[in-house]
Biotite code that builds the C-alpha atoms (Angstrom):
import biotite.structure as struc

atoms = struc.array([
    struc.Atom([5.780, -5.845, 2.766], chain_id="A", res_id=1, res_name="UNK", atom_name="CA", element="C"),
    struc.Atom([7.498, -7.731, 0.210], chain_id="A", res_id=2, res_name="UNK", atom_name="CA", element="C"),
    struc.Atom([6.078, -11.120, -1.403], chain_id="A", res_id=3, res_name="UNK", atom_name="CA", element="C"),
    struc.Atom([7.758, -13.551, 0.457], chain_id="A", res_id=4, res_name="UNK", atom_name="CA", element="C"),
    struc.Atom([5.679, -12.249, 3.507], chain_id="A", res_id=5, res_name="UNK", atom_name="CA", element="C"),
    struc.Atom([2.374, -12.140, 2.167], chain_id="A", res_id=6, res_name="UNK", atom_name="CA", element="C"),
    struc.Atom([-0.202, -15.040, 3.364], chain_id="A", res_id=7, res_name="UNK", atom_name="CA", element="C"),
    struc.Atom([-3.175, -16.069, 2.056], chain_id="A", res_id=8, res_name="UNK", atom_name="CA", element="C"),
    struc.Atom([-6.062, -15.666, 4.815], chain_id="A", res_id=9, res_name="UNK", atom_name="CA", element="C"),
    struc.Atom([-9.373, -16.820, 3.382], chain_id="A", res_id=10, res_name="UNK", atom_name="CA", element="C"),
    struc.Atom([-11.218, -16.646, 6.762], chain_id="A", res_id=11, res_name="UNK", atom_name="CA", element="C"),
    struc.Atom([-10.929, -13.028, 6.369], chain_id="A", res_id=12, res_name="UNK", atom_name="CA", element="C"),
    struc.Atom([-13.487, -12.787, 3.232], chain_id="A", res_id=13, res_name="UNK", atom_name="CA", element="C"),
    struc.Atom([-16.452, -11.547, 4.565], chain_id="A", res_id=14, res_name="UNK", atom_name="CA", element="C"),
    struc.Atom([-18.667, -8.683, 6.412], chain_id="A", res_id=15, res_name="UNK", atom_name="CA", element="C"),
    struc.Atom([-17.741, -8.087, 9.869], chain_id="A", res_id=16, res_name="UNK", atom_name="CA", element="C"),
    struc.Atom([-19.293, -5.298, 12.529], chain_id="A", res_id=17, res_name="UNK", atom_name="CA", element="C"),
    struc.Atom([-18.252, -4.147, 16.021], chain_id="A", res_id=18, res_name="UNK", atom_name="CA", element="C"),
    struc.Atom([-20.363, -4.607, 18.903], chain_id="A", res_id=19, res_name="UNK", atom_name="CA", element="C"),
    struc.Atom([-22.454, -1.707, 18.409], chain_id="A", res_id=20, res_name="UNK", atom_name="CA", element="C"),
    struc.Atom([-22.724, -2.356, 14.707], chain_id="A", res_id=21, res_name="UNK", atom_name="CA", element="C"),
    struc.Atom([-22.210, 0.862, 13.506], chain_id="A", res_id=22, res_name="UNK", atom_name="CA", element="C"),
    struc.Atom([-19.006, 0.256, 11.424], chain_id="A", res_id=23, res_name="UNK", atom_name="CA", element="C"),
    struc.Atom([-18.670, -2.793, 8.420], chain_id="A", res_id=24, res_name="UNK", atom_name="CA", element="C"),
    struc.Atom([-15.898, -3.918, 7.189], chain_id="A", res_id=25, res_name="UNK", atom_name="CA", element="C"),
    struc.Atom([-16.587, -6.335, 4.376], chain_id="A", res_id=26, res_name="UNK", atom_name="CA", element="C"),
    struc.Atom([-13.642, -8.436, 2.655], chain_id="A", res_id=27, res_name="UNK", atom_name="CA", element="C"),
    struc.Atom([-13.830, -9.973, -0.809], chain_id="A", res_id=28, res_name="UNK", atom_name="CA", element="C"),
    struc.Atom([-11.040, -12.278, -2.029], chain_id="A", res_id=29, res_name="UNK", atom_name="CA", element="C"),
    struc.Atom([-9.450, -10.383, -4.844], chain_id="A", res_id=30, res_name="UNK", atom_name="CA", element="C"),
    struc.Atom([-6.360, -12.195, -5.938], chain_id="A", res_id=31, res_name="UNK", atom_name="CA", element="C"),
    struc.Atom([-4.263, -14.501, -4.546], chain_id="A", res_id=32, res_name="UNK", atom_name="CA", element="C"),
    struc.Atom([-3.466, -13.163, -0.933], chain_id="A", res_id=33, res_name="UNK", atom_name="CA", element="C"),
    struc.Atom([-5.476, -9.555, -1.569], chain_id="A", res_id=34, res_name="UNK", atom_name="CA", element="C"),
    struc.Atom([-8.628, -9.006, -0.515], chain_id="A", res_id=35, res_name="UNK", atom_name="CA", element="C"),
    struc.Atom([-10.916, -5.732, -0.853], chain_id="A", res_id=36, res_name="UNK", atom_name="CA", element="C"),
    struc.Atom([-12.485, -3.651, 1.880], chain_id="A", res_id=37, res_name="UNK", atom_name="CA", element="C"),
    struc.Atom([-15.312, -1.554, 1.747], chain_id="A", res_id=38, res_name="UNK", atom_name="CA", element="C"),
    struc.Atom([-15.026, 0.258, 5.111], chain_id="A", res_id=39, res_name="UNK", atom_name="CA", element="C"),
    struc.Atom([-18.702, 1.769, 6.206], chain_id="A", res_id=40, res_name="UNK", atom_name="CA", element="C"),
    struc.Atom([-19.219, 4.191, 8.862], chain_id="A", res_id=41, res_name="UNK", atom_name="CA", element="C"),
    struc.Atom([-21.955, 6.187, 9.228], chain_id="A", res_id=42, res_name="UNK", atom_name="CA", element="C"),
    struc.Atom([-23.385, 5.187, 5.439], chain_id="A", res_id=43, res_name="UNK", atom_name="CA", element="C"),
    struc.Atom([-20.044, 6.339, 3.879], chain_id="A", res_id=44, res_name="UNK", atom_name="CA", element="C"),
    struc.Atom([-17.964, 3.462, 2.118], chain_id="A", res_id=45, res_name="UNK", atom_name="CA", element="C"),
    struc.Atom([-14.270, 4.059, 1.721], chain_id="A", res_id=46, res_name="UNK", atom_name="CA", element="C"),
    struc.Atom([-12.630, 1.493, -0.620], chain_id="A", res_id=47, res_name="UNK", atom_name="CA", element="C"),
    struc.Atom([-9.184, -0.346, 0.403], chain_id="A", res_id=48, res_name="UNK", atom_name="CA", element="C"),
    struc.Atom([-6.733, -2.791, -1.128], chain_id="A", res_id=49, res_name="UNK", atom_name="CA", element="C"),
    struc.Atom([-5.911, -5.555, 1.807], chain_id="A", res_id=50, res_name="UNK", atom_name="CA", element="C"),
    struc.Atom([-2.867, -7.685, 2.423], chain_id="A", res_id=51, res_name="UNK", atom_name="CA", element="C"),
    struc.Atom([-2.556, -9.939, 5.100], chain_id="A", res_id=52, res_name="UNK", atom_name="CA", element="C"),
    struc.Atom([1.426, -10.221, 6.169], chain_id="A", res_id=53, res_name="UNK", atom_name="CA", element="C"),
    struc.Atom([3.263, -12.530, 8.782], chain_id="A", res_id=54, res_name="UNK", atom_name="CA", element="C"),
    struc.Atom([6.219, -10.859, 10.087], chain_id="A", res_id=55, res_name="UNK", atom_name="CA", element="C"),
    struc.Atom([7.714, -13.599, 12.609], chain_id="A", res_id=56, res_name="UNK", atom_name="CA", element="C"),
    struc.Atom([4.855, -14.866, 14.527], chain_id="A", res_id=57, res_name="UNK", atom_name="CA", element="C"),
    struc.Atom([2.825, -11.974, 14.138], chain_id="A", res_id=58, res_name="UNK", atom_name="CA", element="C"),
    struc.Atom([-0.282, -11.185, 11.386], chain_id="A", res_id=59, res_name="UNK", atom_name="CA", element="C"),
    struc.Atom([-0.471, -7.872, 10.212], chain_id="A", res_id=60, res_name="UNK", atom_name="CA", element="C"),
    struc.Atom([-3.534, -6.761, 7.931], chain_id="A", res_id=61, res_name="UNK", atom_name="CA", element="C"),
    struc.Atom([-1.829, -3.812, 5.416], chain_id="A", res_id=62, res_name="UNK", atom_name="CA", element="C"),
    struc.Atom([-4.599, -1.094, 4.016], chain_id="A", res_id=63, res_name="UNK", atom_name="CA", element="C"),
    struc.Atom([-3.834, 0.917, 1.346], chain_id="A", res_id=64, res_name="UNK", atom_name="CA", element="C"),
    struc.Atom([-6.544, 3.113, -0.081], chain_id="A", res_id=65, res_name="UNK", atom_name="CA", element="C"),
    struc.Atom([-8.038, 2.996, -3.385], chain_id="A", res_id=66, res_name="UNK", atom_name="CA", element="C"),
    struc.Atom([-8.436, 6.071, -5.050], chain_id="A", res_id=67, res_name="UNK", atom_name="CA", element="C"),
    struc.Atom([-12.344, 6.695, -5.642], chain_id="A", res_id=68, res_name="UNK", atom_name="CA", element="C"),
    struc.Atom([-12.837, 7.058, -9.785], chain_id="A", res_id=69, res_name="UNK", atom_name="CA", element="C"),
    struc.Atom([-15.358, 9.326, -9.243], chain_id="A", res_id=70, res_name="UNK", atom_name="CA", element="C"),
    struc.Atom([-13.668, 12.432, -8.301], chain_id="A", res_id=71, res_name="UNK", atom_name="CA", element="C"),
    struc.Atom([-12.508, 14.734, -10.689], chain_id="A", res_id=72, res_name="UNK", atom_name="CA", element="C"),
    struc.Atom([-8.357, 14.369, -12.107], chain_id="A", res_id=73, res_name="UNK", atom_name="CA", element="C"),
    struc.Atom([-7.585, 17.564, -9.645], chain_id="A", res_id=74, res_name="UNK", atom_name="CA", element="C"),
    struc.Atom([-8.935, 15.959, -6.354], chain_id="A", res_id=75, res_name="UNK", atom_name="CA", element="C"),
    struc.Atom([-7.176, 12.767, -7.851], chain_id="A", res_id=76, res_name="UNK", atom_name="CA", element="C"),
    struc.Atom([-3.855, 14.868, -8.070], chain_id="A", res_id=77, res_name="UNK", atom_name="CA", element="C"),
    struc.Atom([-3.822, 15.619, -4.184], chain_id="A", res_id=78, res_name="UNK", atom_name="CA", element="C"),
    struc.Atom([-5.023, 12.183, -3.061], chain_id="A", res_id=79, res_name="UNK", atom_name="CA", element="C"),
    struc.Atom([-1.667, 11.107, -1.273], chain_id="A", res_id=80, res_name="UNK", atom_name="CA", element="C"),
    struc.Atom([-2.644, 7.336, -0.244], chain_id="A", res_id=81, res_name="UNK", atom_name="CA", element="C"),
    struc.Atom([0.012, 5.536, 1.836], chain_id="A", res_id=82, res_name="UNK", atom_name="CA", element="C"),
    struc.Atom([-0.419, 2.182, 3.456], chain_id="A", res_id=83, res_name="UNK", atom_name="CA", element="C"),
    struc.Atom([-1.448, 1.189, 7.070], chain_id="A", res_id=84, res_name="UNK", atom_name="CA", element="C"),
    struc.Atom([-1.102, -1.862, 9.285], chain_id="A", res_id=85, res_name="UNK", atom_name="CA", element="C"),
    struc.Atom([-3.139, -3.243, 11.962], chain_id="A", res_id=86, res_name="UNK", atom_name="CA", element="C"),
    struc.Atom([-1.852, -6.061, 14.113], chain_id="A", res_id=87, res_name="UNK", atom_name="CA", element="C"),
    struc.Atom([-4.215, -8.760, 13.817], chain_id="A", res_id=88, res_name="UNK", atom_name="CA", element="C"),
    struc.Atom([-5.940, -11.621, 15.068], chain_id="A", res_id=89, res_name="UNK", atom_name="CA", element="C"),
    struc.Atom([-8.478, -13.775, 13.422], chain_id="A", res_id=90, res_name="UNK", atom_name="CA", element="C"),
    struc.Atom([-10.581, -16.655, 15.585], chain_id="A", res_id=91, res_name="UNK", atom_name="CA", element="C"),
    struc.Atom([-12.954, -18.069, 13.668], chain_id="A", res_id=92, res_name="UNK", atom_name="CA", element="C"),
    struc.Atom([-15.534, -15.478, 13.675], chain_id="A", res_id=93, res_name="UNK", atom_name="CA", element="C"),
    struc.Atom([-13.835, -13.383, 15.774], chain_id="A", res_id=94, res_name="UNK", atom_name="CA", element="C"),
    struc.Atom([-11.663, -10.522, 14.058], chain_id="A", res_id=95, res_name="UNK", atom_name="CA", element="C"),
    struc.Atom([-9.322, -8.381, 16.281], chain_id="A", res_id=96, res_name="UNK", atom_name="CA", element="C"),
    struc.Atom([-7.471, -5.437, 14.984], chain_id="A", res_id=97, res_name="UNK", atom_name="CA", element="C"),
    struc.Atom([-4.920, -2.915, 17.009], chain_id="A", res_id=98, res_name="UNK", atom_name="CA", element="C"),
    struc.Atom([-3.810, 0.471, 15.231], chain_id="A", res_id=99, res_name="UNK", atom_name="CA", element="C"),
    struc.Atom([-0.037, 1.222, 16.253], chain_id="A", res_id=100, res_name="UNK", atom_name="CA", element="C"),
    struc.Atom([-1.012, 4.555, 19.045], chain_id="A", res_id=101, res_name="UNK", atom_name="CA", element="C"),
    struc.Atom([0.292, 7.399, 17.400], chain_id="A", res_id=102, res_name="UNK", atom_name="CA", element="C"),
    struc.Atom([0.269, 9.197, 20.459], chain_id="A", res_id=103, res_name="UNK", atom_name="CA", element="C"),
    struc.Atom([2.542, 6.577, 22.286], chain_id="A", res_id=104, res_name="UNK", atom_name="CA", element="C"),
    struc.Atom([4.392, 6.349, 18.887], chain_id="A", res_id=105, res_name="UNK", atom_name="CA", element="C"),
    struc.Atom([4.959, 10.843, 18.653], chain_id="A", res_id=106, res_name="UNK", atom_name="CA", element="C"),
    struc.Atom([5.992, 10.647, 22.188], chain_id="A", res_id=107, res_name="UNK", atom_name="CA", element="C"),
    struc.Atom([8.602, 8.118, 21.868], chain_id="A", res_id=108, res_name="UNK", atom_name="CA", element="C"),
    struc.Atom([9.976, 10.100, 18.782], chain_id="A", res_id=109, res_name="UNK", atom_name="CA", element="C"),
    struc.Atom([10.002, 13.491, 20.581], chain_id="A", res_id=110, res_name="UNK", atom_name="CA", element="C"),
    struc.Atom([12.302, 11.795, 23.117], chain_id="A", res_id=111, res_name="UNK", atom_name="CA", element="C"),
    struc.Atom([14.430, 10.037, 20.603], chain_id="A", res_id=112, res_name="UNK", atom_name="CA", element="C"),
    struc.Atom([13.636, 6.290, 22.059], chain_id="A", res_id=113, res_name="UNK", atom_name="CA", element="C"),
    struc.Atom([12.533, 5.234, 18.525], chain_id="A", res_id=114, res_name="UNK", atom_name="CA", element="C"),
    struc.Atom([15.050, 5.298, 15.357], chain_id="A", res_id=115, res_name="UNK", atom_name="CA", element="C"),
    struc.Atom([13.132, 5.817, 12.671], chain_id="A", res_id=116, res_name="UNK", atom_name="CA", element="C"),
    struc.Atom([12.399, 7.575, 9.334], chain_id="A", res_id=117, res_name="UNK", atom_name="CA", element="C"),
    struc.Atom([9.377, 9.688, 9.432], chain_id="A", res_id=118, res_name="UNK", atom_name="CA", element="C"),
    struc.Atom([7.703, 12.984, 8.564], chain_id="A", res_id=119, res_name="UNK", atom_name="CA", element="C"),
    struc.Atom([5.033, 14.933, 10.292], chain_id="A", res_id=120, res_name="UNK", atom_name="CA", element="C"),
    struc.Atom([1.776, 15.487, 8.161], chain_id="A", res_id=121, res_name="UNK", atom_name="CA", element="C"),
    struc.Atom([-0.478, 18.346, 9.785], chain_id="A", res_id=122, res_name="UNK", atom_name="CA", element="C"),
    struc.Atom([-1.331, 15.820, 13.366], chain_id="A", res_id=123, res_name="UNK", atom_name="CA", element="C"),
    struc.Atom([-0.097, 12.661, 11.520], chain_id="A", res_id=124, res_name="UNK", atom_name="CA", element="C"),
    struc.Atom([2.848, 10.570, 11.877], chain_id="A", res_id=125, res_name="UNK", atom_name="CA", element="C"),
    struc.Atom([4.588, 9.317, 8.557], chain_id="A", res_id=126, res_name="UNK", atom_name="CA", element="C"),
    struc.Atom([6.759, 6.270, 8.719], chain_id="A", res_id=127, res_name="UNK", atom_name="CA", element="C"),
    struc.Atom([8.857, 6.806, 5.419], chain_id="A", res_id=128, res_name="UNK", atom_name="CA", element="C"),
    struc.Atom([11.873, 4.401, 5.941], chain_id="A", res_id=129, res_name="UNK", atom_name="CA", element="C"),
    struc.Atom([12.517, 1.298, 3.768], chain_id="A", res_id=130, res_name="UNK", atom_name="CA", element="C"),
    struc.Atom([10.566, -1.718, 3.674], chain_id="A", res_id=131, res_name="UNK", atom_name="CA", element="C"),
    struc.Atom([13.309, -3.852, 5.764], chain_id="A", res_id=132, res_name="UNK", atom_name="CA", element="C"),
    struc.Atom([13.313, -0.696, 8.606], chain_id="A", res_id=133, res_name="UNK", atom_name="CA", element="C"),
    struc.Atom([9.686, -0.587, 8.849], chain_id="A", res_id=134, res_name="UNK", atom_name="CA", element="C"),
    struc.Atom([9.306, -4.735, 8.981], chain_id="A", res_id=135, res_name="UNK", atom_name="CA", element="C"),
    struc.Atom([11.925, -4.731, 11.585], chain_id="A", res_id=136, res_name="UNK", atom_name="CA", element="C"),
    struc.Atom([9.718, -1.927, 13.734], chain_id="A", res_id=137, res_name="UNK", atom_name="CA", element="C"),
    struc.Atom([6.616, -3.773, 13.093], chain_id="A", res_id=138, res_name="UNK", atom_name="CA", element="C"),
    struc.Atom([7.934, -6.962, 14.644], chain_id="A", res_id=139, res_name="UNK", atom_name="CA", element="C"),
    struc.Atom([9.268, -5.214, 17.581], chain_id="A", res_id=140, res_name="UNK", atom_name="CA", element="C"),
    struc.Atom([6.527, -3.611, 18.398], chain_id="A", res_id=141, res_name="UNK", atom_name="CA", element="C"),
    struc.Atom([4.231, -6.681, 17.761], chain_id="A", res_id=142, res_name="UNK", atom_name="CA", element="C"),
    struc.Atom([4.623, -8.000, 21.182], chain_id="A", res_id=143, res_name="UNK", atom_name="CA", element="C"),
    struc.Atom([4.237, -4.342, 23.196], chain_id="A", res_id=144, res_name="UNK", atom_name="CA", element="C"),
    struc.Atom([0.705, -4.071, 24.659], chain_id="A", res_id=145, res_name="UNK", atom_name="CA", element="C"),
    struc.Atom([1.605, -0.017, 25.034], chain_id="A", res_id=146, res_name="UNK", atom_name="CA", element="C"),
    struc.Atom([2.366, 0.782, 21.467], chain_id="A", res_id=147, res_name="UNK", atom_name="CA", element="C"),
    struc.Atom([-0.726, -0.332, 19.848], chain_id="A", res_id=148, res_name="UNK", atom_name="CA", element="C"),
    struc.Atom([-4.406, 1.696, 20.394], chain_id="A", res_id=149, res_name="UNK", atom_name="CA", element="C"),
    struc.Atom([-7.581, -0.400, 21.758], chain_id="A", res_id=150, res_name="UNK", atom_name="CA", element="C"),
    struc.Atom([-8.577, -2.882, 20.058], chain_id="A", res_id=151, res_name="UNK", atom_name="CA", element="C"),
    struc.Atom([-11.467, -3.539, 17.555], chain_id="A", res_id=152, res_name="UNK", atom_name="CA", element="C"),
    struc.Atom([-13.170, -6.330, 17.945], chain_id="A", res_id=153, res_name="UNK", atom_name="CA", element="C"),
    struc.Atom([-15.284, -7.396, 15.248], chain_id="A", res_id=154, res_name="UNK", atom_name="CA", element="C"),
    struc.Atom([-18.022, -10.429, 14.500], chain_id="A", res_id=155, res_name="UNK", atom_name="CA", element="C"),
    struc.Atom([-18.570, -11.685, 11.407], chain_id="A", res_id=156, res_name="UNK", atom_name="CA", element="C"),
    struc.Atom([-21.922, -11.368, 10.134], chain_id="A", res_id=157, res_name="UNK", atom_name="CA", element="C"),
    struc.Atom([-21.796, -13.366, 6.777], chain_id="A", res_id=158, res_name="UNK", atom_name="CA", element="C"),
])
């Protein structure tokens, strides 16, 4: 993302769970437009730096861990963090989130339907082209019910 399409979401700051409340996801304003997540599943917190991101009429949240401080400098060394987006949609208390579907996104690479920078990490697919290239992918895959994953519906709970 780039500045000029960052927005500021303040709906978002809270804790939010999915039907069966076994995951949490709780926001806290941070800055202007950033947020924190603490991400629990099963009693293990992972820490994120959140932007929320309008590219044409669509909201994208962008996740990008944080590296925990308390492992040691060599664990620290190996951490490779890279940034994530979920399409989403926030209703009130009603937050929906979609995961682009790797699968559906490998497949489309193998057969050379998408044009796009990436690398191949172990059973993960890295998007590594500029910001502009990966904006422009984003938004055309925004409105294709296909290339995103299920979605996770969550209800805030404070």
């Amino acid at each position: 993302y780039t500045e000029k399409d960052l927005v500021a979401l303040p709906g978002l700051a809270g804790t939010w769970v999915d039907d069966k409340e076994e995951n949490r996801w709780t926001f806290t304003a941070a800055r202007a437009k950033s947020f924190e997540l603490i991400y629990t599943e099963k009693g293990t917190d992972s820490p994120f730096e959140v932007r929320a991101l309008r590219l044409g009429g669509a909201l994208f949240l962008d996740l990008y861990p944080k590296s925990p401080d308390h492992l040691n400098e060599v664990y620290r060394m190996h951490f490779l963090p890279a940034h994530s987006a979920f399409l989403a949609r926030l209703e009130g208390d009603t937050l929906t989130l979609r995961f682009p579907d790797m699968t559906c996104l490998g497949r489309q690479l193998d057969e050379k339907k998408l044009k796009i920078a990436n690398d191949r990490w172990d059973d993960r697919i890295v998007l590594t082209a500029p910001t502009a290239e990966l904006q422009k992918f984003l938004f055309r895959i925004a409105g294709t019910d296909e290339a995103f994953g299920d979605p996770i519906v969550l209800q805030r709970v404070k």
